[in-house]
DOZATOR-557830 format. One record per residue (C-alpha): residue in three letters; x, y, z. Coordinates in steps of 0.001 Angstrom, whole numbers, plus 500000, padded with zeros to 6 digits. Each point is the difference from the previous one (the first is absolute). Layout:
// DOZATOR-557830
alaXYZ...
END
This chain:
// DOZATOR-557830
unk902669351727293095unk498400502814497867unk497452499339498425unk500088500511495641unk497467502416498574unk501026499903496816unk497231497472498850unk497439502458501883unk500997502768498603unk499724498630496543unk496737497977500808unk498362503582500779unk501630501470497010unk498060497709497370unk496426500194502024unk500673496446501743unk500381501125503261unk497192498839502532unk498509502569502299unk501758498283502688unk503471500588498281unk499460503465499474unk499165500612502929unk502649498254501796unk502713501321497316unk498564503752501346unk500627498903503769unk503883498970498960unk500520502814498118unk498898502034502804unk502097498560502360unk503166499329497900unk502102502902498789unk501795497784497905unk497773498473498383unk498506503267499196unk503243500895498675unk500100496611497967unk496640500641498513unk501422504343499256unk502713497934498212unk497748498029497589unk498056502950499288unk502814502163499031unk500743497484497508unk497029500409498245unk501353502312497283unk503064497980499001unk498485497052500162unk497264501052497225unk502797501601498402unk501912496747499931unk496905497537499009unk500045502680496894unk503488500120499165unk500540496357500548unk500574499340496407unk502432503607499871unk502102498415502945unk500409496743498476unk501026501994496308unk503123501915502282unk500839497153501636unk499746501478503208unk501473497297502625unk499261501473503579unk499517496966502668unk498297501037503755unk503001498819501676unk502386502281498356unk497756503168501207unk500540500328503303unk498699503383500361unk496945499304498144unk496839499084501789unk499313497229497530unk496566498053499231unk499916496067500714unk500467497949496774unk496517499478499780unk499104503540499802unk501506500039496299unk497662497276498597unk497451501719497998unk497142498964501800unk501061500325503039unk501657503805499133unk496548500796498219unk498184499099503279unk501958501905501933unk499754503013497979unk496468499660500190unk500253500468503857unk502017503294499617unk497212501182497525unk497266498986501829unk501452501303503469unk501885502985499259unk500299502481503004unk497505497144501873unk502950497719500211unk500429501515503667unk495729499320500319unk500949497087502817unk501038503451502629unk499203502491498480unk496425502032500066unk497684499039496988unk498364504616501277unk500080502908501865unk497541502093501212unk499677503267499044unk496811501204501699unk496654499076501802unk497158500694501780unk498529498881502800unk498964496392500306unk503199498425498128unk501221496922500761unk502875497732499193unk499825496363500264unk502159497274500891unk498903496116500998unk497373501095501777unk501017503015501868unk499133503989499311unk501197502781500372unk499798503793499139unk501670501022496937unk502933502653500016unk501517502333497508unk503075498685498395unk499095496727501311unk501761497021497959unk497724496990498849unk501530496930500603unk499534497366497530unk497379498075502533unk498165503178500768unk496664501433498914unk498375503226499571unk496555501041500892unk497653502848499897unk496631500008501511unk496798501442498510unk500522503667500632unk503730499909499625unk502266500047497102unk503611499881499537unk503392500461498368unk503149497508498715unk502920499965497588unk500549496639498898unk503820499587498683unk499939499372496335unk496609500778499340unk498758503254501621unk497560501976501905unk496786498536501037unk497157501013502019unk498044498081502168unk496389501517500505unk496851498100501865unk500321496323501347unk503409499237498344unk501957497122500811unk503132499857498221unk503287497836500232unk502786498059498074unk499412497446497450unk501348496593500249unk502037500603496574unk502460502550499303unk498442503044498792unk496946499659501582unk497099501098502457unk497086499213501041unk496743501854500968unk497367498388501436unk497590502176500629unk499057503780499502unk501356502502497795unk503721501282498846unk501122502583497236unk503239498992498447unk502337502899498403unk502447497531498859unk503775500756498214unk500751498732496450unk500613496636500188unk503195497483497987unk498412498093497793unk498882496398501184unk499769500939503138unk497082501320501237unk498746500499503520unk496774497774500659unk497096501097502161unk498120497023501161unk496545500123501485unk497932496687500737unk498291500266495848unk502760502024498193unk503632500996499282unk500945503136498598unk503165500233498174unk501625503284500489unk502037501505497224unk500476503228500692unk496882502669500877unk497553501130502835unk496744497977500693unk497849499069502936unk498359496512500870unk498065499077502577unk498639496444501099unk496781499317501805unk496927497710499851unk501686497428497898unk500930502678497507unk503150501911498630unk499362503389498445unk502879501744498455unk500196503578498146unk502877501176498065unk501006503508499486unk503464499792498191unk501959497090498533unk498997496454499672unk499125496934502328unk499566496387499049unk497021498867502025unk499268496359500640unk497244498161501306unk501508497580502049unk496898497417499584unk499821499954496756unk503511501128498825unk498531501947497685unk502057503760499861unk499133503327497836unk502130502363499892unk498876503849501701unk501130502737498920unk499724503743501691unk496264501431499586unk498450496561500824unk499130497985502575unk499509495917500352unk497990498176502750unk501064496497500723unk497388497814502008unk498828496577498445unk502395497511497403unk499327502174497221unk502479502486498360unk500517503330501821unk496861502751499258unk501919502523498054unk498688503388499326unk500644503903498823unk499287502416503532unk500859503593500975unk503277500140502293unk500351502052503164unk498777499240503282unk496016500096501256unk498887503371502149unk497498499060502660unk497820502976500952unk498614499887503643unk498461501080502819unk501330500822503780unk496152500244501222unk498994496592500880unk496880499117498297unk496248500244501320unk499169497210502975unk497334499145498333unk501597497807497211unk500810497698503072unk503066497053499819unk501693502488497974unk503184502000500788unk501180503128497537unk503662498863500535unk499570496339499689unk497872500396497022unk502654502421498042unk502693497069501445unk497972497106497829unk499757502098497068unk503785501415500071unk500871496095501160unk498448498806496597unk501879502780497772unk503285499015501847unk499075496361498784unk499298501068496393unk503622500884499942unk499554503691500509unk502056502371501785unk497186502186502339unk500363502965501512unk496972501263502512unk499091504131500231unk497040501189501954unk497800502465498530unk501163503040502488unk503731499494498568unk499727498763496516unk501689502225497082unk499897500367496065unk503453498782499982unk498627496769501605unk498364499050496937unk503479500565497908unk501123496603498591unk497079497901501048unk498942496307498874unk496761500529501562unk498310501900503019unk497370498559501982unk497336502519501824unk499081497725503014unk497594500958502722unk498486502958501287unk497223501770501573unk498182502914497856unk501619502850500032unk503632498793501204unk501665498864496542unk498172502034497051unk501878503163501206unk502805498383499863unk499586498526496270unk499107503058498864unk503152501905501198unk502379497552498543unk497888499639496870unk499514496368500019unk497345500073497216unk502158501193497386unk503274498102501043unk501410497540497362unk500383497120502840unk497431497067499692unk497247500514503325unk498281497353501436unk497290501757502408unk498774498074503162unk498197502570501530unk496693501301497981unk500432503373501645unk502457500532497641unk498354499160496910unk498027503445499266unk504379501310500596unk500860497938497523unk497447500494497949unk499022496773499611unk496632500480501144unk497880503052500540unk499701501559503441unk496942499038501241unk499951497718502895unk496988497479500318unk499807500937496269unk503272499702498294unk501482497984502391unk499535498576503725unk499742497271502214unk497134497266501856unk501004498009502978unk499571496396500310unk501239497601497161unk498691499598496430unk501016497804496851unk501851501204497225unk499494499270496587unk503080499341497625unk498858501551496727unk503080499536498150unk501953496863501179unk502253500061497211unk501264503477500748unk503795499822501687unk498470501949502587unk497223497563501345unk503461498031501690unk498023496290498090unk496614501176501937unk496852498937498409unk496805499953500536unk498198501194503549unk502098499841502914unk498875500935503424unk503734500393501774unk500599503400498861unk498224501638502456unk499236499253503242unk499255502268502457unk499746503257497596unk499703501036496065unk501275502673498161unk499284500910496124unk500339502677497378unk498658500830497003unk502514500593497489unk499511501752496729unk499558498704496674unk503673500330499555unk500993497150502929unk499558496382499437unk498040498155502518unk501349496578501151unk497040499524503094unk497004501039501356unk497177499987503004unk497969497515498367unk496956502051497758unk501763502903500896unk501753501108496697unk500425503570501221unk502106498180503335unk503084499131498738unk502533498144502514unk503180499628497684unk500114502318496917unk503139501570498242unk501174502506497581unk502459499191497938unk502281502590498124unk498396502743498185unk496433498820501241unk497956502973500813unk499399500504503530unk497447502036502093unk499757503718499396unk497369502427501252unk497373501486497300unk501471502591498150unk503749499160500885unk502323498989496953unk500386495965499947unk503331498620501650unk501052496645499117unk501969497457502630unk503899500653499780unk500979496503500519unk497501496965501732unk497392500807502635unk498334496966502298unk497215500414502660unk499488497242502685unk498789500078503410unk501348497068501982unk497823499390502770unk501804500040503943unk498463496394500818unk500929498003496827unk503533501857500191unk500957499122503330unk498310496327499804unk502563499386496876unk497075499436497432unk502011498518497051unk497107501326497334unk500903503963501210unk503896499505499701unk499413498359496560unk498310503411499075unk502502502330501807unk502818497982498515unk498581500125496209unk498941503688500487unk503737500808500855unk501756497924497579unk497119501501496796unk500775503308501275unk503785499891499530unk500273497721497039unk501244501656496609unk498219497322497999unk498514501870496889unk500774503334500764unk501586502330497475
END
């Protein structure tokens, strides 16, 4: 004897269902062409049956006397169906399903494109990803460190998957879930009431209609919106602000989302091929330029790496930020120069001193205007309440480890910390717009086109993970591209 889905079907529909019945309602459905048809039946009913729980009153007026038996050729609903409850729920299920109502077989993605190092995963088992490859409803998506990828998602869009991304199907209709890394979302106009829901382990986006990334790592959720609007929740708390494009939200305790104004584009990261001196020891040019990239990834940002020997004007077109990483003398400040970094309108964050005379953020003499001395050394906080000290305060001696860098800015920058009773050594400093920056004697004044940072992160407290430097790096980046207070 067959076995009756109907109450199933209908338990599902009105958010009843157990796990267990949904799942073993997929398995039928998978197996049973006719029930598949059955359940293609109900659905096309959808639109007379709201129709009819409208009109129910108009009917009655005519006197319209149609019984099931008498159409034959009709595929007709069960008696029940025309309660209003039970035709309410049911239209529910069409609206909440839609084109998903075939989500039991059908693929929930396909892949587009990829690089090296994708995966797709499946209870347990892995396997290289392929182009046109279907996701299955059980599958999952991966993309290592160094990778990054590209889906469609049915119904919602285009999304790409960039560093340590693990992405795969909700357990609701409508929905995924990322659980760690970073994805940007270029998303189609949604119906309204039914948005698609991005999940991560302390938030939910809401997705109307717009383009946006978010990223998950270290217990947090960071999110930045260029166009549209997404409701963002913080699953603790349950607590939800709305975002809108030109801001971004971080998500990480049982408060309400972090919302604030920021630049949009995606983050340049200037580097070097040489690998750096063997004398800073423990320390590798690519892994350090990996951590730092890794962390701008996990801000939410969209990073793109040039070396110095390759890097263009047009690189700096359309820019949130560009970061001037790591270098030995005479390797990057060519470069800078050519593409005219000093006068570009992009926020810079400089990690390499060398730079600084290029940038004119200090003069150009080294031991004098800027340099460096080896071993470790304590670093005084001199402004704590400054969004750039990152909630420093204070003296703190896991800065710098192994070797020191400092500047000394002009009166123009702000400094945030210092060698201790070294005024003229500053460690973190910054120019914000219009501030007058660094010109030779006798040279008209130039002013900073948009925000200018110097920190030196040192190879040993980088690579060990020190939480203190990636509170700096992280409020240096996120000061440099906010739009808070600027005209």
């Amino acid at each position: 004897m067959k076995f009756d889905w109907q109450d199933s079907i209908q338990r599902y529909a009105d958010g009843r269902a157990s796990p267990e019945e949904v799942a073993a309602l997929q398995s039928a459905m998978r197996e049973d062409s006719e029930l598949r048809a059955q359940f293609l039946d109900y659905l096309n009913l959808d639109e007379s049956l709201a129709a009819a729980a409208a009109a129910r009153e108009v009917v009655s007026t005519v006197g319209l006397n149609f019984r099931p038996r008498e159409a034959r050729h009709f595929i007709w609903p069960p008696r029940w169906l025309w309660r209003p409850v039970w035709a309410t729920a049911f239209a529910l299920l069409m609206v909440t399903l839609g084109i998903w109502g075939l989500r039991f077989e059908s693929s929930w993605a396909t892949v587009v494109k990829f690089e090296a190092g994708t995966t797709i995963l499946r209870n347990g088992g892995v396997r290289a990803a392929q182009v046109g490859q279907r996701l299955r409803p059980d599958e999952w998506i991966q993309v290592r460190a160094d990778s990054s990828a590209q889906i469609t998602v049915g119904g919602l869009g285009q999304i790409l998957l960039g560093p340590e991304a693990r992405l795969g199907r909700g357990r609701q209709v409508r929905q995924l879930e990322l659980t760690s890394g970073f994805i940007e979302i270029t998303a189609q106009k949604q119906r309204p009431g039914r948005p698609w829901l991005i999940r991560t382990e302390e938030a939910e986006a809401a997705v109307v209609g717009t383009k946006f990334s978010l990223a998950t790592a270290h217990g947090r959720t960071a999110m930045r919106v260029e166009e549209g609007l997404v409701h963002l929740t913080a699953l603790e708390s349950g607590r939800s602000e709305d975002v809108g494009g030109g801001n971004r939200a971080y998500v990480d305790d049982d408060a309400k989302p972090e919302v604030a104004r920021t630049r949009q584009g995606s983050v340049l990261l200037l580097t070097s091929r040489i690998p750096a001196d063997n004398k800073w020891n423990r320390f590798n040019q690519m892994i350090g330029d990996k951590f730092v990239g890794s962390r701008l990834w996990q801000l939410g940002f969209r990073v793109e790496t040039r070396h110095f020997d390759e890097v263009q004007t047009q690189d700096l077109v359309g820019r949130a930020l560009v970061i001037v990483s790591l270098f030995e003398y005479g390797v990057g400040e060519p470069a800078l120069e050519r593409i005219h970094l000093a006068q570009a309108s992009a926020p810079v964050v400089c990690l390499e001193p060398a730079a600084y005379p290029v940038l004119k953020m200090t003069g150009a003499g080294q031991g004098i205007d800027h340099g460096f001395k080896g071993g470790p050394s304590p670093v005084e906080i001199l402004l704590p309440e400054h969004p750039l000290a990152g909630g420093l305060r204070g003296v703190s001696d896991r800065l710098f480890q192994e070797i020191t860098s400092w500047g000394s800015p002009g009166p123009g920058a702000v400094v945030i910390a210092r060698l201790p009773a070294r005024s003229d050594q500053a460690v973190l400093f910054a120019y914000d717009n219009g501030r007058a920056l660094v010109t030779p004697s006798g040279t008209p004044p130039e002013l900073a086109p948009a925000r200018r940072v110097g920190l030196f992160l040192d190879p040993f407290s980088v690579t060990q993970d020190e939480k203190e430097v990636w509170q700096l790096f992280e409020a240096s980046v996120d000061w440099s591209v906010s739009t808070e207070g600027i005209r």
